[in-house]
TORNU-625185 format. One record per atom (N, C-alpha, C): residue number from 1; x, y, z; atom name; residue in three letters. Coordinates in Angstrom, 3 decimals, padded with zeros to 6 digits. Example, Ala and Ser with C-alpha at 12.3 -4.5 7.8 and 13.67 -1.06 7.14 Angstrom:
<1, <013.190, -005.690, 007.800>, "N", "Ala">
<1, <012.300, -004.500, 007.800>, "CA", "Ala">
<1, <013.200, -003.300, 007.800>, "C", "Ala">
<2, <012.850, -002.250, 007.080>, "N", "Ser">
<2, <013.670, -001.060, 007.140>, "CA", "Ser">
<2, <012.900, 000.030, 007.870>, "C", "Ser">
//
This chain:
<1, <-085.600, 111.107, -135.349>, "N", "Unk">
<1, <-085.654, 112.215, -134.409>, "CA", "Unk">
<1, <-084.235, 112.668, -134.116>, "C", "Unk">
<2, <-084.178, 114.031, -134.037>, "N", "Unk">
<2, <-082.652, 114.508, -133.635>, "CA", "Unk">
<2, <-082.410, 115.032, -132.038>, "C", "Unk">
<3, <-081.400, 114.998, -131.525>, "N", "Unk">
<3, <-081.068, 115.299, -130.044>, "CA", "Unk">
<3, <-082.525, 117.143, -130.099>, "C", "Unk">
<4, <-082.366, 117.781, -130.693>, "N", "Unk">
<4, <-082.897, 119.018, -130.748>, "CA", "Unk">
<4, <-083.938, 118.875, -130.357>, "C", "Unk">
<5, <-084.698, 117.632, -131.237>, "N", "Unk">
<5, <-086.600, 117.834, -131.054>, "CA", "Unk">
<5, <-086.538, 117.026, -129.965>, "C", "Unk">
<6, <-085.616, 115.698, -129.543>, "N", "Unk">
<6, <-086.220, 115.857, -128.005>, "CA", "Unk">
<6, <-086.208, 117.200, -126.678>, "C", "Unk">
<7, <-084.811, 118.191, -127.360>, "N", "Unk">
<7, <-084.837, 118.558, -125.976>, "CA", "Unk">
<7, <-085.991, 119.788, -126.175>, "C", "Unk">
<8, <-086.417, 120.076, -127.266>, "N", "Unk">
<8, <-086.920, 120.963, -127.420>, "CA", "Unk">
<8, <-088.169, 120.481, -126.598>, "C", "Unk">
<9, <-088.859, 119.302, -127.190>, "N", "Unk">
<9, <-089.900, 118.279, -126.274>, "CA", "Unk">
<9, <-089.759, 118.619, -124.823>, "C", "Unk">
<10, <-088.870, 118.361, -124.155>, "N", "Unk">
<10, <-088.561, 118.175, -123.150>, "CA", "Unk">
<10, <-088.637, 119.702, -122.441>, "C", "Unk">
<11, <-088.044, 121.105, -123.432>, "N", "Unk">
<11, <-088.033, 121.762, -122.632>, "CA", "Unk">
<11, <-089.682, 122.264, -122.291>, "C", "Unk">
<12, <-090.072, 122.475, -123.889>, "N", "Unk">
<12, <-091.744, 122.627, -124.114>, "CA", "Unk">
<12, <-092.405, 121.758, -122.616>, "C", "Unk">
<13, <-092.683, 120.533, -122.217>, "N", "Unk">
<13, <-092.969, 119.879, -121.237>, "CA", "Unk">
<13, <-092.539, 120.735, -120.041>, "C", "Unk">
<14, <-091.715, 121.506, -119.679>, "N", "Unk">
<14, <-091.012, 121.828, -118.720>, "CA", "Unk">
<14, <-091.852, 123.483, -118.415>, "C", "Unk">
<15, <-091.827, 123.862, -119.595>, "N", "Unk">
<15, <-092.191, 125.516, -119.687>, "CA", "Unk">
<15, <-093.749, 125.330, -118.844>, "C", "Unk">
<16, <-094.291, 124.443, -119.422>, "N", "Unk">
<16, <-096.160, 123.911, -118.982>, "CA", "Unk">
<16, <-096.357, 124.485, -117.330>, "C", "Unk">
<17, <-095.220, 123.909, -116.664>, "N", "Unk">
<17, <-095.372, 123.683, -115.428>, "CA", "Unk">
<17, <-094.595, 124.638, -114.492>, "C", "Unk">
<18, <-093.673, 125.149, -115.269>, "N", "Unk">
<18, <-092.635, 126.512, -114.666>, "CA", "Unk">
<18, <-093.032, 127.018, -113.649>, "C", "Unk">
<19, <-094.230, 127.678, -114.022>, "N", "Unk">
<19, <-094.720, 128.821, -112.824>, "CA", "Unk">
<19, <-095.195, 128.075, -111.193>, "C", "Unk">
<20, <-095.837, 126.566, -111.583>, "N", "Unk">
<20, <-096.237, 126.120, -110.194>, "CA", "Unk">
<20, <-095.015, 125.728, -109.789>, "C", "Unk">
<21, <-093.700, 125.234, -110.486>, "N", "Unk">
<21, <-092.691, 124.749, -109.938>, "CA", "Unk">
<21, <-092.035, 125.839, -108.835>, "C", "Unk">
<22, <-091.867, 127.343, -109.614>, "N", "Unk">
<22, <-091.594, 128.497, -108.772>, "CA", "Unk">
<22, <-092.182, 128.380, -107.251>, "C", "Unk">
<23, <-093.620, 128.505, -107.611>, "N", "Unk">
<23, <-094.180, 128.333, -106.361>, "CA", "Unk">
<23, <-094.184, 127.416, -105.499>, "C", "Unk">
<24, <-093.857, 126.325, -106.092>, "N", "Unk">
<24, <-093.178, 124.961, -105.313>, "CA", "Unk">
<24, <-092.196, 125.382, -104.677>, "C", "Unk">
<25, <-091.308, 125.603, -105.148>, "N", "Unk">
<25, <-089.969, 126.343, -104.142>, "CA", "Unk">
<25, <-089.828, 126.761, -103.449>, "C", "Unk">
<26, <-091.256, 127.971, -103.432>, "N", "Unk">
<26, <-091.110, 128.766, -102.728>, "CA", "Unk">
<26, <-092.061, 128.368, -101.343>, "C", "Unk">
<27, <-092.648, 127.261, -101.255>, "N", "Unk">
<27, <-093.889, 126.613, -100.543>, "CA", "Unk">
<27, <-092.983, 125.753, -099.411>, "C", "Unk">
<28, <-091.712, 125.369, -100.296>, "N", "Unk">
<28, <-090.718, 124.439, -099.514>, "CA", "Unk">
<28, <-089.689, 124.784, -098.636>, "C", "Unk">
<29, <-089.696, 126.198, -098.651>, "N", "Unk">
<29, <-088.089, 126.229, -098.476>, "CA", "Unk">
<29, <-088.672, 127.587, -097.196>, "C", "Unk">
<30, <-088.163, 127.196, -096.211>, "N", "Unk">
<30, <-088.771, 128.310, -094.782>, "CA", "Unk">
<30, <-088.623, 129.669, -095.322>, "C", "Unk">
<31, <-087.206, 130.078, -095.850>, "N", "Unk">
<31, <-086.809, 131.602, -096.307>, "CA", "Unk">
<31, <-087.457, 132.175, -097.172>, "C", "Unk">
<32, <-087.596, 131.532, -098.393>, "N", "Unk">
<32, <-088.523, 131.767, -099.104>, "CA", "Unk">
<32, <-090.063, 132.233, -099.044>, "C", "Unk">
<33, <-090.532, 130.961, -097.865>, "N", "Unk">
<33, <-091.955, 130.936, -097.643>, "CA", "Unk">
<33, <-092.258, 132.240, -096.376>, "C", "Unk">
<34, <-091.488, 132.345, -095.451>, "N", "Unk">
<34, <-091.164, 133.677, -095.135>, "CA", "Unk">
<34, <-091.731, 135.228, -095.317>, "C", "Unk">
<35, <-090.590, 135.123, -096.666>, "N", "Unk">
<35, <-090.456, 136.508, -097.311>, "CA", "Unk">
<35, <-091.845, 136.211, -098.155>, "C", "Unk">
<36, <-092.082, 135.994, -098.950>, "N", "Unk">
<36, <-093.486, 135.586, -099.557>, "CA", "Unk">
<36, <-094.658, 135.799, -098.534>, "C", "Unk">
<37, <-094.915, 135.435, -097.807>, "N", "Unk">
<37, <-095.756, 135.763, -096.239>, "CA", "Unk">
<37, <-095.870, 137.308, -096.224>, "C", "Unk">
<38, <-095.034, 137.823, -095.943>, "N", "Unk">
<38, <-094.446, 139.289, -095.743>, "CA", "Unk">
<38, <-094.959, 140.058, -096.950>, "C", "Unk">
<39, <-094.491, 139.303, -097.733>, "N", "Unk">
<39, <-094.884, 139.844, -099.480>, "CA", "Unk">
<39, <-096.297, 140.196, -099.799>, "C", "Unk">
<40, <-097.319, 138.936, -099.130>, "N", "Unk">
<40, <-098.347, 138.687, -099.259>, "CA", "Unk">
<40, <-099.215, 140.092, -098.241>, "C", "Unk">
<41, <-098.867, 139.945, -096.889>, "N", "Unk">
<41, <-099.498, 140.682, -096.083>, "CA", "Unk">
<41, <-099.374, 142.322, -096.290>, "C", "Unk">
<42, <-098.048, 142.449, -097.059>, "N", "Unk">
<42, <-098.016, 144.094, -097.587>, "CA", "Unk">
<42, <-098.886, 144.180, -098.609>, "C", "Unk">
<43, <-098.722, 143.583, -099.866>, "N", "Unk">
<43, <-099.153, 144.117, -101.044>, "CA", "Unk">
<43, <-100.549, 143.495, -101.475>, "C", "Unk">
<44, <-100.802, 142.410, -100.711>, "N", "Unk">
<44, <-101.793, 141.223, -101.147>, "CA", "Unk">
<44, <-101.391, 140.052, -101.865>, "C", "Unk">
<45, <-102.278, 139.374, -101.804>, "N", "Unk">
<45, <-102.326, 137.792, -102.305>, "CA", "Unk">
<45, <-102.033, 137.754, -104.231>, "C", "Unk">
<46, <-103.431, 138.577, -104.297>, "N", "Unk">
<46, <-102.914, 138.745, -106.135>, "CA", "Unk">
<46, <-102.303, 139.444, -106.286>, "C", "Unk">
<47, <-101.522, 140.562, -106.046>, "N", "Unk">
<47, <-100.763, 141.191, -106.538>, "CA", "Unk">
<47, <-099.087, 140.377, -106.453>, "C", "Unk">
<48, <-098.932, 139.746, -105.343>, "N", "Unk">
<48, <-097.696, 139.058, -105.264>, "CA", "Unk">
<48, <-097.749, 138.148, -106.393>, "C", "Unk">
<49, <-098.706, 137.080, -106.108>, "N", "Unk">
<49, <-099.173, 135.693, -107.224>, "CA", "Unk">
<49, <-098.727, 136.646, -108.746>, "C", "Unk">
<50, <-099.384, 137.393, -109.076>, "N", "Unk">
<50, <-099.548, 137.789, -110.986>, "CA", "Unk">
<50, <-098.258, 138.508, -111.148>, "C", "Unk">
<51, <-097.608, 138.928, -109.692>, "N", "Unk">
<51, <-096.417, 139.956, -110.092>, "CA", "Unk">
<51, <-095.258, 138.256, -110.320>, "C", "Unk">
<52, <-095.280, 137.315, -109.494>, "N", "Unk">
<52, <-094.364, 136.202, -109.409>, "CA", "Unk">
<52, <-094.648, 135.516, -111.007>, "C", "Unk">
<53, <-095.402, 135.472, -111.247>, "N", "Unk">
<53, <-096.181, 134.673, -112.827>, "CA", "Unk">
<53, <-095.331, 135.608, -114.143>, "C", "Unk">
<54, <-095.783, 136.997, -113.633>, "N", "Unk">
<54, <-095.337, 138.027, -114.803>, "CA", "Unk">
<54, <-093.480, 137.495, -114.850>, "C", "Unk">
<55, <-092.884, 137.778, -113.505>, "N", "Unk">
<55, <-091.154, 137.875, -113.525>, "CA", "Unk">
<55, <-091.106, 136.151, -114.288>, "C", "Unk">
<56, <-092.000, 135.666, -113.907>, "N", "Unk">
<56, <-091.176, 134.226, -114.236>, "CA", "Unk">
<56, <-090.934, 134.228, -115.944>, "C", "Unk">
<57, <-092.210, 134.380, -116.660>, "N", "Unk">
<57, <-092.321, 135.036, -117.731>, "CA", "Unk">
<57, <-091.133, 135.795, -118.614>, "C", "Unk">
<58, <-090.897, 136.722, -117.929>, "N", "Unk">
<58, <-089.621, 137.592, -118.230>, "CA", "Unk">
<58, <-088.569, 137.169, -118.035>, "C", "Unk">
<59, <-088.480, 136.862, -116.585>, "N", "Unk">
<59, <-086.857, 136.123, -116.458>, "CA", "Unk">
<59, <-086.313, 134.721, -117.568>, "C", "Unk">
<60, <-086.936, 134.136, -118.192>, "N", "Unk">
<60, <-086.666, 132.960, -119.032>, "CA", "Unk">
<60, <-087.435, 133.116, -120.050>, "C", "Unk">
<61, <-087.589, 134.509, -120.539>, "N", "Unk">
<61, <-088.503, 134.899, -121.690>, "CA", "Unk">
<61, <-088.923, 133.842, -122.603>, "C", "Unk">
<62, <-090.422, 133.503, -121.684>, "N", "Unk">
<62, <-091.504, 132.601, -121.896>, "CA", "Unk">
<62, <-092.631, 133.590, -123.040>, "C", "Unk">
<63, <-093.441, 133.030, -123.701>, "N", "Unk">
<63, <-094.494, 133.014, -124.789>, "CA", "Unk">
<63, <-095.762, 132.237, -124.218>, "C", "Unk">
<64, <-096.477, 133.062, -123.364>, "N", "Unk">
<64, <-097.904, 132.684, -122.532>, "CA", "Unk">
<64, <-098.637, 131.421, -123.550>, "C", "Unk">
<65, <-099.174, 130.271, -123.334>, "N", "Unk">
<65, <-099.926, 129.686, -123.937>, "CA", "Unk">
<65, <-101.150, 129.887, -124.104>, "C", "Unk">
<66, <-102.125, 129.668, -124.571>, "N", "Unk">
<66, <-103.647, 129.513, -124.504>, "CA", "Unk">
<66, <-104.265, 128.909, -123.015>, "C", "Unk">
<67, <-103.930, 128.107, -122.984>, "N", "Unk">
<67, <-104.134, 127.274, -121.683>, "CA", "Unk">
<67, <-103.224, 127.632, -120.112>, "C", "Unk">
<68, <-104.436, 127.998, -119.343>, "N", "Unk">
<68, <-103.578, 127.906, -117.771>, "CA", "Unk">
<68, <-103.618, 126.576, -116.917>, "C", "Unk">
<69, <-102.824, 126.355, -116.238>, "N", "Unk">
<69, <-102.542, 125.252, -115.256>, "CA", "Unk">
<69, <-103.782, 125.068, -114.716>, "C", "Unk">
<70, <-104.787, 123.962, -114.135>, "N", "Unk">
<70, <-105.986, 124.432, -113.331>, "CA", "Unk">
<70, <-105.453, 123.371, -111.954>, "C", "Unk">
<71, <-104.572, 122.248, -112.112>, "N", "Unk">
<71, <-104.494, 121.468, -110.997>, "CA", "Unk">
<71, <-102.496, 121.902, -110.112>, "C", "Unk">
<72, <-102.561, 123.111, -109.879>, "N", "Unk">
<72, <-101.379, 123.063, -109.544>, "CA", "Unk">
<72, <-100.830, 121.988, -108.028>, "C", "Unk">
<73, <-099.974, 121.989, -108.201>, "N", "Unk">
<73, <-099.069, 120.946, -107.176>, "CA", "Unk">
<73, <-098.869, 121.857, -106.020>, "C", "Unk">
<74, <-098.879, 122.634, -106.161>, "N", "Unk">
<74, <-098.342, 124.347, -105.169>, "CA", "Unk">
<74, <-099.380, 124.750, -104.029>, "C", "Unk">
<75, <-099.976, 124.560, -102.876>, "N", "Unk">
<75, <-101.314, 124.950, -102.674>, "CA", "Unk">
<75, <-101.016, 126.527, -102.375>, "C", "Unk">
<76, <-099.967, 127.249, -102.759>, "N", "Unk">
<76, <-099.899, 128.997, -102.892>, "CA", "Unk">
<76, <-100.900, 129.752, -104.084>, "C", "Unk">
<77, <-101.158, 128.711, -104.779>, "N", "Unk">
<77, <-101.926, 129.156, -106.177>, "CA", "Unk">
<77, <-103.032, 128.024, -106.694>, "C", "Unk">
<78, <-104.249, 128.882, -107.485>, "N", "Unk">
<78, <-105.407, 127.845, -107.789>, "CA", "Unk">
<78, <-104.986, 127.199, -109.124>, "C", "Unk">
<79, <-104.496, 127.758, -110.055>, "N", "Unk">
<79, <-104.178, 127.913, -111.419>, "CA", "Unk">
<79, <-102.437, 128.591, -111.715>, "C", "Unk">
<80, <-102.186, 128.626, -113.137>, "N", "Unk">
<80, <-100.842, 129.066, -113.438>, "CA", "Unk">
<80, <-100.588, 128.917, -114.889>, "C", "Unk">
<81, <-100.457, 130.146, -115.383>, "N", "Unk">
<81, <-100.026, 130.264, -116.710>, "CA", "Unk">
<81, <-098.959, 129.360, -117.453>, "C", "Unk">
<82, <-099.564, 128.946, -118.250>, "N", "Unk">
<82, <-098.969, 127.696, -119.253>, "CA", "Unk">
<82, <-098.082, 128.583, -119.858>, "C", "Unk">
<83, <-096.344, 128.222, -120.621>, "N", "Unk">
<83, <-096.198, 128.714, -121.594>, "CA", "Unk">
<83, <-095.649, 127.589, -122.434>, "C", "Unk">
<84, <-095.288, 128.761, -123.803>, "N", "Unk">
<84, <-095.014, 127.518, -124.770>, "CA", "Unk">
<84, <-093.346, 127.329, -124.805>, "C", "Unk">
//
């Protein structure tokens, strides 16, 4: 095995969980959870959630998997797009 295919391993493992981690952050941290609140009560619940999923996506130009998250760690979200 070369340094590459672990980190590649490692990052692949990492991408899986991205999106609930976001929302982890944002579940933890008062400022965050806040503005998100605010976010939520203007625009709605799904529209914030799929618009936060889409940027995460883009910002670290992710490749959606087949499979979504169904047990997230986050209780902001039920589910969360896997990528590869």
């Amino acid at each position: 095995m070369e340094i590459k295919d672990l980190v590649d391993d490692v990052i692949s493992c990492k991408n899986k969980t991205i999106t609930d981690e976001i929302f982890l952050l944002i579940q933890n941290n008062r400022k965050f959870m806040q503005e998100y609140l605010q976010l939520v009560q203007e625009k709605g619940l799904a529209v914030v959630n799929r618009q936060i999923g889409k940027m995460v996506m883009q910002k670290y130009g992710l490749t959606p998997d087949t499979e979504r998250g169904q047990n997230p760690s986050s209780t902001l979200i039920t589910s969360f797009q896997e990528f590869q």
